[in-house]
C-alpha positions in Angstrom: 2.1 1.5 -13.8 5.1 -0.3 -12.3 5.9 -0.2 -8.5 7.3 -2.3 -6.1 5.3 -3.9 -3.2 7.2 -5.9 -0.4 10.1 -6.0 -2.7 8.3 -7.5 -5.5 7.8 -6.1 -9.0 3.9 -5.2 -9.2 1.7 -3.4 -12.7 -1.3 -1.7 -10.9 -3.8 0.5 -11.9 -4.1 1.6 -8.3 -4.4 5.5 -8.4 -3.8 5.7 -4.7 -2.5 3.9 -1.6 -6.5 3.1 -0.6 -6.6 1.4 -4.2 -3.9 -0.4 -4.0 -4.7 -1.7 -0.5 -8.7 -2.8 -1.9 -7.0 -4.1 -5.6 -4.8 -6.5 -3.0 -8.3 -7.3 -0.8 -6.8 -6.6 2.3 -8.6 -5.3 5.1 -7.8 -1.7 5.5 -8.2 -1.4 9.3 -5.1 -3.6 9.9 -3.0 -2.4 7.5 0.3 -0.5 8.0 1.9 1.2 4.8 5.5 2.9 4.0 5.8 4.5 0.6 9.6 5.7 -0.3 10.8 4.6 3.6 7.9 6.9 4.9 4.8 5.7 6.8 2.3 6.7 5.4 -0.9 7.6 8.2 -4.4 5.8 7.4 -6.4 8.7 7.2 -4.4 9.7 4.3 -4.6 6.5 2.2 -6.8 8.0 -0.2 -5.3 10.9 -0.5 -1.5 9.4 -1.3 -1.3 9.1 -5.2 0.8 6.1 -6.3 3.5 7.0 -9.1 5.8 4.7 -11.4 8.7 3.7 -9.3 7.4 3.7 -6.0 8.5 1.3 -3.2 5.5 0.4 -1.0 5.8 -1.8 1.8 2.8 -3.3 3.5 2.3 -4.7 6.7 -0.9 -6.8 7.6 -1.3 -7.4 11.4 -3.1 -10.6 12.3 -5.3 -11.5 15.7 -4.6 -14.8 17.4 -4.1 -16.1 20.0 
């Protein structure tokens, strides 16, 4: 399927947003994620089903120092 991830044209097999965010191997603790211009909450990441078009942004937050 064909989606959109930080503005970028992406084919995934991802079912879901929890897919999606393992198929990329980030960590899914410090991930944020807005499907369509809605956040989407963590808990339901594995519950949100990815469909052809969608525009998913993700945002990765980073420790330092």
């Amino acid at each position: 399927m064909q989606i959109e991830v930080n503005g970028e044209p992406r084919d995934t097999s991802a079912a879901t947003i929890s897919d999606l965010i393992a198929e990329l191997a980030l960590d899914a603790r410090k991930v944020a994620v807005e499907r369509n211009l809605e956040i989407v909450p963590r808990s339901l990441h594995a519950q949100t089903r990815l469909a052809e078009g969608d525009r998913i942004e993700l945002v990765q937050f980073v420790g330092g120092g």
